[in-house]
N, C-alpha and C positions, 0 to 999 in steps of 0.2 A: 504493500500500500504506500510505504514511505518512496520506493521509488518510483511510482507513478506521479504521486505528487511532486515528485523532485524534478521528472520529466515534464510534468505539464509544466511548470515554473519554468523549465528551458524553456520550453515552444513559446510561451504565451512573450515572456523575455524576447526571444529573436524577432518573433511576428513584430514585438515591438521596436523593435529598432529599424527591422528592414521597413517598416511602416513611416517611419522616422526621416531614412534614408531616402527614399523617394519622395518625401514632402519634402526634405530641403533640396532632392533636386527637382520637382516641381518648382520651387518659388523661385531657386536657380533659374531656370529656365524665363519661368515667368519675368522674374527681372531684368534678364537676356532679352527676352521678346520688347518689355517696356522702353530697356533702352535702345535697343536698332531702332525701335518705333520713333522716339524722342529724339535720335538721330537722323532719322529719316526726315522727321517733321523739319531739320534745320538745313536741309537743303537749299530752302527758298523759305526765307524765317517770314512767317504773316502776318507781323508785325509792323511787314513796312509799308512806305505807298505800295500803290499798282504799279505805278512808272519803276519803281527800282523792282519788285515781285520779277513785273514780267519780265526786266533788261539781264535778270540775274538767271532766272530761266531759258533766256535764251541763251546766252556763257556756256547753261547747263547741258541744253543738245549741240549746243555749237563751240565748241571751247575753241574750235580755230575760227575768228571772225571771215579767213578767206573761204572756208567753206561754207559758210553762211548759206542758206537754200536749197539743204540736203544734198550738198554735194561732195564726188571723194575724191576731185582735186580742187586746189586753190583756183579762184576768179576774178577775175577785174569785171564786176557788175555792178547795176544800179541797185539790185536788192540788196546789198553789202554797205552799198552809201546810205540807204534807205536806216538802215536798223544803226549804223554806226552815226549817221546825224543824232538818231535818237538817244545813241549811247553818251554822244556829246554833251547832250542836255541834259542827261543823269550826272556827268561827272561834274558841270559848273554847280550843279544844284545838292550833289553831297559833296563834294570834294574829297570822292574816294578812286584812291589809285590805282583801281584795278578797272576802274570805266577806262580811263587813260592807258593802260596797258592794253587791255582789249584792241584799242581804236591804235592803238602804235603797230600793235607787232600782226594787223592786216597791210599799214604800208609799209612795216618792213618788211615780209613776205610777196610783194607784189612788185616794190620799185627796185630795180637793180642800183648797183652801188652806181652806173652811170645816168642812171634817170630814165630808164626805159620802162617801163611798166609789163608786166608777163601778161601775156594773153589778151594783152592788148590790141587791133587791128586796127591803125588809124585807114585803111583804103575803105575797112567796112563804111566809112563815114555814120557813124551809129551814135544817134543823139543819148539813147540809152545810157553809154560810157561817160558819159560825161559826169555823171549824178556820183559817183566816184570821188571825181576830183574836190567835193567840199571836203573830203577827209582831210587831203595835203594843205586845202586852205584853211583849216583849224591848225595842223600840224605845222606847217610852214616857220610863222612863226613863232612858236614854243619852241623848235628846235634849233633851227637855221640852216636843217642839212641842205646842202646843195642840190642834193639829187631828186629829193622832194619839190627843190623851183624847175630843175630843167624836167619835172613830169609833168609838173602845171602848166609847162610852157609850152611840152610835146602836145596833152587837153587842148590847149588853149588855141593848138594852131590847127584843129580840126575846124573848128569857127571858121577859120579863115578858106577853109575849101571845100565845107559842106554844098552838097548841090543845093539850088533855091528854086522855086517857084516863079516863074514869068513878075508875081507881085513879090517877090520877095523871102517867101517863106521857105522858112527851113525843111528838107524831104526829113523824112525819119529815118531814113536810112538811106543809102545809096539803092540798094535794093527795090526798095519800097520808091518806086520813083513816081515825081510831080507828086507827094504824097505827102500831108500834115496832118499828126496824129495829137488829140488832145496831150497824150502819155506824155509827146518830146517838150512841152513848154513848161513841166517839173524838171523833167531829166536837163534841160541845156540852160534855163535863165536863169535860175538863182547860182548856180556856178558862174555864169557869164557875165551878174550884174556883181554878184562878191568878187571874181577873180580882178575887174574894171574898178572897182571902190580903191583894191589893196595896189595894184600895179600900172593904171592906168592916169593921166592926168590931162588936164586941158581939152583942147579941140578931138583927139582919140577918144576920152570917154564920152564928151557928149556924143561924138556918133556913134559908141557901142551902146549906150544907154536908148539913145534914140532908137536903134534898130530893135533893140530886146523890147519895147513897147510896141511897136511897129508887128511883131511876131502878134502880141496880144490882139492887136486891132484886125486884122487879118484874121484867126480864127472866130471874135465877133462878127466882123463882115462876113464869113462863109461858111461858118461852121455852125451856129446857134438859128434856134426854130423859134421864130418871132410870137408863134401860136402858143407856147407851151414856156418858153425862155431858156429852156434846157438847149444843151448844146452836144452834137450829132459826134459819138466817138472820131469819124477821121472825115478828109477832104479830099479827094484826088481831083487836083487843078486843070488837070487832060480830060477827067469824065470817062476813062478809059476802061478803069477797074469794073468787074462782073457784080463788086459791093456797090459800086456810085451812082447815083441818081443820075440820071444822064443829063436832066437837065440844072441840076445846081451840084454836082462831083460830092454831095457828103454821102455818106452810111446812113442803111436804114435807121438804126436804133441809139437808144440814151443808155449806152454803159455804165452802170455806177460809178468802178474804178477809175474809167476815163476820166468823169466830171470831178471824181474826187483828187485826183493830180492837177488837174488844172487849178480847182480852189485853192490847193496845197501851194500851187506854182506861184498864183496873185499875193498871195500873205506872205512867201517867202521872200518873192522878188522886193517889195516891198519893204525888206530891213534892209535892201543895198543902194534901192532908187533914190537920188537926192534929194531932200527936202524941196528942192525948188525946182525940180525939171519938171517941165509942163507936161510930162506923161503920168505923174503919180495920182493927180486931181481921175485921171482918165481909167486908170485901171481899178482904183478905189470905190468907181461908180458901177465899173462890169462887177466888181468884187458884192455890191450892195444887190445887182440886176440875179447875180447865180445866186446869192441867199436868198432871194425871195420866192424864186424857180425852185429851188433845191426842198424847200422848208413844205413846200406845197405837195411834194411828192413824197414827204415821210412818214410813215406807217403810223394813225396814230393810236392804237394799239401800244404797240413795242417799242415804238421809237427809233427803229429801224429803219435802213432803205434796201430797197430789193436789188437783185440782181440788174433787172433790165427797171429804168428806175418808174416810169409811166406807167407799168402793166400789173402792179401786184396780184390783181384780182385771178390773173391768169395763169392756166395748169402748168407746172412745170417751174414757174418763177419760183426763189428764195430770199428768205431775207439776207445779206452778204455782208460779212465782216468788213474787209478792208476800205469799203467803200463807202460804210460808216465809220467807222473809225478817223478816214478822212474826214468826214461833211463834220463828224465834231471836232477831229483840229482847228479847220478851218473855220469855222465859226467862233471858238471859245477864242480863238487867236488873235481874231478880226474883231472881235470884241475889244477885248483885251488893250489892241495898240489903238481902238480910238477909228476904228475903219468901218466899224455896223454896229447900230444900233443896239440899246441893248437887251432888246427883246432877244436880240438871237442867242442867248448867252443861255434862257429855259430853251431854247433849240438843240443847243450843245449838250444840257443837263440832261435832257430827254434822251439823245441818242446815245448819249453813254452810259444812262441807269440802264436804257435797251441792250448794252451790249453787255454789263456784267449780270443780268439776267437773265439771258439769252445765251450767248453766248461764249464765255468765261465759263471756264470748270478745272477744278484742282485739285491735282490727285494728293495723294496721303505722303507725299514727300517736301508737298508742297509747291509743286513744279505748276505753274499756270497753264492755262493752255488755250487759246481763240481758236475757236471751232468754224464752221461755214466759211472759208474763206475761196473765192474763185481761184485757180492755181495759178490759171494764164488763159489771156483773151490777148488775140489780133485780130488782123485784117490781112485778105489774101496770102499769101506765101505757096507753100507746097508742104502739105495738104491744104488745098485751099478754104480760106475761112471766109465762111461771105456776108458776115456780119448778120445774118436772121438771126429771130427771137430767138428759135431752135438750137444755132449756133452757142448764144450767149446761155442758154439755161443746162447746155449739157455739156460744157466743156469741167472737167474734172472739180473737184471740191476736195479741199484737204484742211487740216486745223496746223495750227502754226507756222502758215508762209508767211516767211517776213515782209512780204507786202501787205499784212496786216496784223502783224505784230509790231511795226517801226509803228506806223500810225497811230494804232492804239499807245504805245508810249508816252509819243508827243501828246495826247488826246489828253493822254493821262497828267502831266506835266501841266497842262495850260490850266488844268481843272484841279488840281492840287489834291487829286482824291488819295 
């Protein structure tokens, strides 16, 4: 009897301890799981604005800024200038040095030590390239490298041989001939009106100032639908293209992201246009004519603007990030320096409450993420795009292209949310 008691007392003993034993490694565990979790959560800490959330999120899939746009080599594109502008506006507004590293070590990777840019093609004559060059003109002077001016200067001399339009206007590309796309007066004039402020002087700037206005008047004269105020993605000055009206050369339809470049383009030109050149009174007023077009067609619902921007009601439309994103930079911005009204200011509030609504989702590490965004829209090429509705509502849809993740930044910035 005494040694069955003496045995149960072992067993009950062990069961105890190995009972023991797996609860501290339960809590082990457990507190393993708590901290990867708590670790996880400081990836992208949620504490901060939206502007640094998302700029830090992007670092996160993109830790090489030359790859910017999911890609697996380095690029000299606009969507790199797009999200590095914005990264610019992160680092004046924390003055933390790794927005500044970001935005350095894309033009150290792209300009060669003699000022040549990789992947460059000045024959493409491609307005696109240009939207690039604000990097070097923030870097320029912070640094003084040499190689950084003779890259601005290589940019700079595409200006001077881009083909133009019978009136003047810049083609989008050599390619895309007799051809003016809303997209190129983001990509070329606020480079063109900054690069002329920093290096240009006397009788040369007013005539580059002039012509960069000149660009604006020109897609008001032949690009914008007098019925609606909205303005027609592209122009072909021949009437040649299978997209052009034959009888006035624009594209059938009102692209969001198109319109949304152009407003982008007026606000930005706009911190380099001189106080006193007689074209600022002039673009200020088309800036006032697209917000009151633009405000008209905003979801008001959501606060949104659709893919094709006149048609919501129609199968196949969406509501489209990047190109809200834009209409609230452009607005909150335009506000801001005193250029619209300030009604437009609930415009801007509205499309942004719409967008982290809607669109804004964040996963468990804290990584943000904009969703709906158009991947890429043109006009003609190979395979040919011919601008119908059909075209614009089914060309692919992804979340985090930086042509509406940069937007969204600055959006975020002007709004201080």
């Amino acid at each position: 009897m005494e040694i069955l008691k003496n045995r149960l007392y072992i067993f009950l003993m062990l069961f105890a301890f190995v009972g023991s034993f797996f609860s501290c490694k339960n809590e082990e565990k457990k507190e393993k799981d708590e901290l990867a979790s708590t670790s996880q959560e400081k990836i992208v800490p949620e504490d901060l604005k939206w502007s640094e959330r998302m700029m830090q999120s992007e670092i996160y899939r993109f830790p090489e800024a030359s790859k910017l746009d999911f890609r697996d080599e380095p690029k000299w594109s606009y969507t790199n200038g797009l999200v590095l502008k914005a990264a610019k506006e992160v680092y004046e507004e924390t003055n933390k040095q790794k927005y500044y590293d970001y935005i350095y070590a894309y033009a150290d990777t792209m300009v060669t030590d003699e000022g040549d840019i990789r992947t460059y093609d000045l024959t493409a004559q491609n307005l696109d390239m240009l939207n690039s060059g604000n990097t070097l003109l923030f870097l320029y002077p912070e640094t003084q490298e040499e190689r950084f001016l003779e890259a601005l200067k290589l940019l700079r001399s595409q200006i001077e041989t881009q083909p133009r339009t019978k009136e003047g206007g810049f083609w989008h590309k050599e390619r895309y001939t007799q051809q003016m796309w809303l997209d190129g007066l983001y990509m070329a004039h606020p480079f063109y009106a900054h690069y002329t402020q920093m290096f240009s002087e006397g009788e040369k700037a007013q005539e580059a100032y002039d012509d960069i206005v000149h660009q604006f008047d020109l897609v008001q004269e032949y690009m914008k639908d007098e019925k609606t105020g909205l303005l027609y993605h592209g122009w072909d000055s021949s009437k040649q293209q299978k997209w052009a009206n034959k009888e006035t050369g624009t594209s059938p339809n009102f692209w969001s992201r198109a319109m949304g470049w152009y407003g982008m383009a007026m606000v930005d030109v706009l911190d380099y246009l001189p106080e006193d050149h007689q074209g600022r009174e002039k673009i200020i007023n088309y800036l006032n004519e697209f917000a009151e077009a633009v405000t008209k067609v905003q979801d008001k619902e959501s606060g949104l603007w659709y893919q094709v921007l006149d048609q919501g009601d129609r199968e196949g439309n969406y509501l489209e990030a990047s190109g809200s994103s834009m209409f609230t930079y452009t607005f909150a911005k335009g506000v801001k320096k005193g250029y619209l009204p300030e009604k437009y200011m609930e415009v801007a509030k509205k499309g942004y409450e719409g967008i982290l609504n809607n669109l804004i989702t964040v996963e468990d590490n804290g990584v943000v993420n904009l969703n709906q965004v158009c991947a890429v829209a043109g006009l003609g090429g190979d395979p040919y795009r011919d601008a119908s509705y059909e075209y614009y509502v089914n060309e692919e849809i992804r979340s985090n292209d930086p042509k509406g993740t940069g937007p969204f930044i600055l959006a975020s910035l002007q709004l201080d949310k």
